[in-house]
C-alpha positions in Angstrom: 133.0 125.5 113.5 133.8 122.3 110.9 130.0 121.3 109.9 130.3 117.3 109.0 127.9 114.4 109.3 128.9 113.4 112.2 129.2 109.3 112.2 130.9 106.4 114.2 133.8 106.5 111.9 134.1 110.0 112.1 134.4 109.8 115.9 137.1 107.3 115.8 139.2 109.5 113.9 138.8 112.6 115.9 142.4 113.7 117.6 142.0 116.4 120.7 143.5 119.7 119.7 144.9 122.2 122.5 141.9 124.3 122.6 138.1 123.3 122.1 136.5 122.1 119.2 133.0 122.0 118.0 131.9 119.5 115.1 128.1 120.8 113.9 126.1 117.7 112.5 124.8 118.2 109.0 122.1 115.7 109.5 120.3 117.2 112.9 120.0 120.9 113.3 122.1 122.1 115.8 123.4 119.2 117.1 127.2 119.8 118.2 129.5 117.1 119.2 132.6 119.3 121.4 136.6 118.0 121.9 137.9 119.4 124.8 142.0 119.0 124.9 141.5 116.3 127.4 140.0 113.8 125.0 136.4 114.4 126.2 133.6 114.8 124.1 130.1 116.0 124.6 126.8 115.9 123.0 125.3 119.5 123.0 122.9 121.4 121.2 122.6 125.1 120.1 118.9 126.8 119.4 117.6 129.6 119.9 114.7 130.1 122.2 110.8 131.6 122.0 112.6 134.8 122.3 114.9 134.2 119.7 118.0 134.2 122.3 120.5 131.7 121.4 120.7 129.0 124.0 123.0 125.9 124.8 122.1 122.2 126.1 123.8 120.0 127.2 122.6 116.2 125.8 125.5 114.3 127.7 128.8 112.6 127.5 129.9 110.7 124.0 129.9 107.1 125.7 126.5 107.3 127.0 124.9 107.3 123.5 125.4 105.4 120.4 125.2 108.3 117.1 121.6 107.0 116.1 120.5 107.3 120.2 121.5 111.0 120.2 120.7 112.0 116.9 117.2 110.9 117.8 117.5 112.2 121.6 118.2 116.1 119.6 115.7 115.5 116.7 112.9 115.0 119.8 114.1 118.3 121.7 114.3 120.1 118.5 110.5 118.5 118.4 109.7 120.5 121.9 111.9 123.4 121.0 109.5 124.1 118.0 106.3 123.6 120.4 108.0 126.5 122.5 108.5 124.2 125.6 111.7 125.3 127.6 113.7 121.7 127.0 116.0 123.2 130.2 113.2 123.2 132.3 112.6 119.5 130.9 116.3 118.8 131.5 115.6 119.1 135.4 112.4 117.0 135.3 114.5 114.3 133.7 117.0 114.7 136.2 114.4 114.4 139.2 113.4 110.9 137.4 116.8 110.0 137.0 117.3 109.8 140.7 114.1 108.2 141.3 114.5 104.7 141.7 112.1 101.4 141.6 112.4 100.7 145.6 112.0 105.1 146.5 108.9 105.0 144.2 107.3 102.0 145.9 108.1 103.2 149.3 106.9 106.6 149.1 104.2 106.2 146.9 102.8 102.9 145.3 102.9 101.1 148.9 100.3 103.9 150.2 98.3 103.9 146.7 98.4 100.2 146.9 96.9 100.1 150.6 94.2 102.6 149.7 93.1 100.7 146.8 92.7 97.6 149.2 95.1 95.6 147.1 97.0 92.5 148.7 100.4 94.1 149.6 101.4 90.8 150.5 101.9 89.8 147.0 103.6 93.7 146.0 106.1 93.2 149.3 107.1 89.4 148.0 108.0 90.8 145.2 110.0 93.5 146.8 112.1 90.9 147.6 114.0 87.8 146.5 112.2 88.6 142.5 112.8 92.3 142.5 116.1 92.7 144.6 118.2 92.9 141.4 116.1 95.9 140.1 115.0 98.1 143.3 117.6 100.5 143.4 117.8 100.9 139.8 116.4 104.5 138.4 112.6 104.4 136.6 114.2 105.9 133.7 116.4 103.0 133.3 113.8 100.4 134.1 111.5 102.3 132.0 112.9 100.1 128.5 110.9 97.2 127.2 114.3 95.6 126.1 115.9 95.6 129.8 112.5 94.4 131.6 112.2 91.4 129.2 115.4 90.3 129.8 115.1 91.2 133.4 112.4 88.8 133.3 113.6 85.8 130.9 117.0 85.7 133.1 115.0 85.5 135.8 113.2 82.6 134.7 115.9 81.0 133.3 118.1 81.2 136.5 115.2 79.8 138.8 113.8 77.4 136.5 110.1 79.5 137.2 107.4 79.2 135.0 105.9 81.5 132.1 102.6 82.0 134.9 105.3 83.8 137.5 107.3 85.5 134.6 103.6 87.1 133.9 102.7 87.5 137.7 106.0 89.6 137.8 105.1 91.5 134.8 101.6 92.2 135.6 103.2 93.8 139.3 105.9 95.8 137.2 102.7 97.0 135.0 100.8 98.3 137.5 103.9 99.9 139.4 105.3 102.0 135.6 101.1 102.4 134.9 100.9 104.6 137.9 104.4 106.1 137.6 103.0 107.3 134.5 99.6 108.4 135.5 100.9 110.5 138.2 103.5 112.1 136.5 106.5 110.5 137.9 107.6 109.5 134.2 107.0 111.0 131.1 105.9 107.7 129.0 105.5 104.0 129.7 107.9 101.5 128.1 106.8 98.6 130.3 103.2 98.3 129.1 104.4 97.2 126.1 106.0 93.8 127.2 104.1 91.2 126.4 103.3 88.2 128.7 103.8 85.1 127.9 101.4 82.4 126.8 100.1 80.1 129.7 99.2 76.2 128.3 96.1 75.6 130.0 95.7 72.5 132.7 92.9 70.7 133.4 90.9 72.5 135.2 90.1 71.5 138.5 86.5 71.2 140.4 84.9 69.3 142.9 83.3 66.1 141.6 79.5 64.8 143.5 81.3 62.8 146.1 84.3 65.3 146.5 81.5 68.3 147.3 79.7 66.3 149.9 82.9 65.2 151.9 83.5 69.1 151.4 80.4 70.2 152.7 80.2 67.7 155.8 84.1 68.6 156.5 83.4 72.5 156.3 81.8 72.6 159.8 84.6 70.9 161.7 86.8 74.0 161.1 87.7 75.3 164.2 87.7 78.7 162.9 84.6 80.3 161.7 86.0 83.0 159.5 87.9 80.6 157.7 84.5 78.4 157.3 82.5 81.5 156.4 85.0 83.1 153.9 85.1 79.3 152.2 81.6 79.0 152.2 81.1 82.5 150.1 83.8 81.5 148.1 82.4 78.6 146.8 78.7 80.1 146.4 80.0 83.1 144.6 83.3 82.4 142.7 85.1 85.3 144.5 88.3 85.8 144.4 89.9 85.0 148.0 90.9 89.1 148.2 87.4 90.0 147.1 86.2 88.3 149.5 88.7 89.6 152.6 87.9 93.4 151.2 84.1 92.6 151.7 82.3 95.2 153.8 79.0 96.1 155.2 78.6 98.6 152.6 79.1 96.0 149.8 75.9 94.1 150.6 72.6 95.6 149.2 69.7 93.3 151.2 67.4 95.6 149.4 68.2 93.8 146.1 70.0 91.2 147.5 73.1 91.3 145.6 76.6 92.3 146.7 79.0 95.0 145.0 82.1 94.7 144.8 83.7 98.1 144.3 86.6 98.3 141.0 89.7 99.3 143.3 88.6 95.6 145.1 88.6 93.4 141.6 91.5 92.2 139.3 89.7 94.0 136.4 89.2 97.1 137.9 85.6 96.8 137.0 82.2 97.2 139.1 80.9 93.1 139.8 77.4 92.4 141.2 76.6 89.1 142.6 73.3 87.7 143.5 73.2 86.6 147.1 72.9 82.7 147.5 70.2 82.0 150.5 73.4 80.0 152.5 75.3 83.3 152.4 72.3 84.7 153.5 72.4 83.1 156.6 76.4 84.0 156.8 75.3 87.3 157.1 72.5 87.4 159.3 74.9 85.4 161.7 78.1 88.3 162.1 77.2 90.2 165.3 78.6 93.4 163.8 76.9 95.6 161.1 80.0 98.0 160.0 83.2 98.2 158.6 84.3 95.1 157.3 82.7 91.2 157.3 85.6 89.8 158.4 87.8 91.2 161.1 91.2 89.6 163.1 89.8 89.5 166.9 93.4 89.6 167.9 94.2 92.8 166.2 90.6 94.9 165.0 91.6 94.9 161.8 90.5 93.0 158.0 91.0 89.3 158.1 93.9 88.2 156.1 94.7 84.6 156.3 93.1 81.5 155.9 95.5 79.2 155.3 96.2 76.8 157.4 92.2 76.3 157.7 92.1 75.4 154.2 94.8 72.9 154.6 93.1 71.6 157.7 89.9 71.4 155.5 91.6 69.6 152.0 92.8 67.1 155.3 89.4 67.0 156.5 87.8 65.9 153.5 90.4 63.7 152.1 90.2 66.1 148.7 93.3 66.3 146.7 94.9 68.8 144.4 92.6 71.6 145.0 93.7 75.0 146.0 91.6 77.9 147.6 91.6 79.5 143.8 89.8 76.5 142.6 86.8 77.2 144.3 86.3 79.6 141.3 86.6 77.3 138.5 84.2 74.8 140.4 81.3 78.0 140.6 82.0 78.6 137.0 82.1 74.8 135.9 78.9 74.2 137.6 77.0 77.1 136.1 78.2 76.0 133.0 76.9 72.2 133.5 74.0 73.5 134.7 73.1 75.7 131.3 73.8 79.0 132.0 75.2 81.3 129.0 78.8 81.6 129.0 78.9 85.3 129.0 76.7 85.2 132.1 78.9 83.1 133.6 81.8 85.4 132.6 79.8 88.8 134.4 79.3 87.1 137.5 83.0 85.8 137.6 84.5 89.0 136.5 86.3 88.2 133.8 87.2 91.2 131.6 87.3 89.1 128.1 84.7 86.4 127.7 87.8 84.5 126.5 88.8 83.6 129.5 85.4 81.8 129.9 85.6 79.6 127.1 88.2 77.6 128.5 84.5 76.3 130.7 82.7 76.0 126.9 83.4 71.7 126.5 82.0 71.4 130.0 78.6 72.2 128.2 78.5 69.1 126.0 74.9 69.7 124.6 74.8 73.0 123.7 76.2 72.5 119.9 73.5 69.4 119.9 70.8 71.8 121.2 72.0 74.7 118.3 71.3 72.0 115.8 68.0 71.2 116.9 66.8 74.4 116.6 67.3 74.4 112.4 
């Protein structure tokens, strides 16, 4: 068996003989590069076993590595060889994944994990769609590259002229989907958490000024649905998020200490909230005939409320209020805690925001609070 250090070059000058020929590397141990007489080669690699029996793997063909990829890929089972792990046995695991693809792993497992960890699958099956089409029947193991899934995502942008906040939405989805591919053992490492988002330039933030809240609050009861009324009316008192608020159940609300929990597979942080109750959602709750399963249910079909949509269109008409989506609610709750001189990182528990960074962006709202630091010398 010629022993060589097997190169690019080398390759190129490789002519088939009439029988089978074996190159050994002299850079990776055991690493073999065979010539059949047909012109194909093939990565292998020759060990011996925990039992000292010489055995034979098979890495793949020539043209689906570059040199430095397979050198690399033999240097990592020569790495599990020496921990006494049976790389065959490894070989079928990675074969099981190499089937596996993005749209099998949603549908016969991240759709049900999703649903049981009352997440929005409205947002995970638009994604399923038009932004994902491209990828869903490609194999985890070749999504699984932080190379491919950025530019995945740039040429997405590019091509629909989308903005760096949906480039991250689509990230953050593709996270959580390879975050529990990994936990759960359907891949052996996570490429994608690695991708960084982008960075967002932050707008003005939006919130209700004195005349804007009253024409809300005298527009609020001529909503014809009282869900939708209700479900506002908490959002605005409590800086929910619109999901938090849908996921609510009986169980959530404590009247003992008058606060409500919201339970970590319900928030964006995956983190335990508590929020004091405000006397008006007081009377919310008093006022819902039922005392189990969740506050809000569809009469039409028994189950948790979903949409309120077209309500809060019907209400920005109402009130003659401009530019202001349901998600501002939240920055109005945490802008007025903040005029009103409460501590930033209080404002940033009862929001649930996992860095107090993402609270600051309220700070200049506060305009004497450096005054008032000076005052104290």
């Amino acid at each position: 068996m010629p022993s060589v250090k097997i190169t690019r070059s080398f390759i190129d000058t490789i002519k088939p003989a009439d029988k089978i020929v074996d190159y050994s590397d002299t850079e990776v141990k055991g690493l073999i590069l065979r010539v059949k007489p047909s012109g194909n080669m093939v990565w292998r690699l020759n060990y011996r076993n925990s039992q000292k029996i010489q055995k034979r793997y098979t890495i793949g063909a020539l043209e689906k590595f570059t040199v430095t990829q397979v050198k690399k890929e033999a240097q990592r089972l020569n790495g599990l060889i020496a921990q006494d792990k049976d790389i065959q046995e490894t070989k079928q695991e990675k074969t099981e994944t190499n089937i596996l693809t993005l749209r099998k792993f949603i549908d016969e497992f991240y759709l049900q994990w999703y649903e049981t960890h009352n997440k929005n699958i409205k947002s995970l099956l638009y994604y399923m769609g038009k932004p994902f089409e491209k990828i869903l029947d490609k194999t985890m193991l070749e999504l699984n590259d932080k190379k491919f899934i950025t530019r995945f995502l740039t040429n997405y942008q590019n091509t629909n002229n989308s903005s760096n906040a949906t480039y991250n939405r689509m990230l953050s989805t593709l996270k959580g989907i390879f975050s529990r591919a990994y936990e759960f053992g359907y891949i052996k490492s996570n490429a994608v958490r690695d991708v960084k988002l982008l960075k967002i330039t932050t707008s003005k933030i939006r919130y209700l000024s004195e005349t804007e809240t009253r024409s809300f609050f005298e527009a609020l009861p001529q909503l014809k649905n009282l869900h939708a009324q209700q479900i506002i009316e908490i959002a605005y008192y409590t800086g929910m998020r619109k999901n938090e608020i849908l996921s609510l159940s009986f169980d959530d609300i404590d009247t003992q200490t008058n606060q409500i929990t919201l339970k970590s597979s319900n928030t964006k942080s995956n983190k335990v909230r508590y929020i004091p109750i405000h006397k008006n959602i007081n009377k919310i709750l008093d006022s819902i005939d039922h005392k189990d399963g969740y506050l809000f249910v569809s009469k039409k079909t028994g189950t948790k409320y979903d949409n309120i949509d077209r309500s809060w269109k019907q209400l920005m008409k109402l009130s003659g209020i401009e530019n202001f989506r349901f998600h501002d609610l939240r920055h109005n709750f945490c802008s007025m805690l903040v005029m009103n001189g409460v501590p930033i990182y209080t404002v940033a528990q009862l929001a649930g925001h996992a860095d107090v960074k993402t609270t600051q962006i309220y700070a200049h709202l506060s305009p004497d609070v450096k005054k008032s630091a000076i005052d104290i010398l």
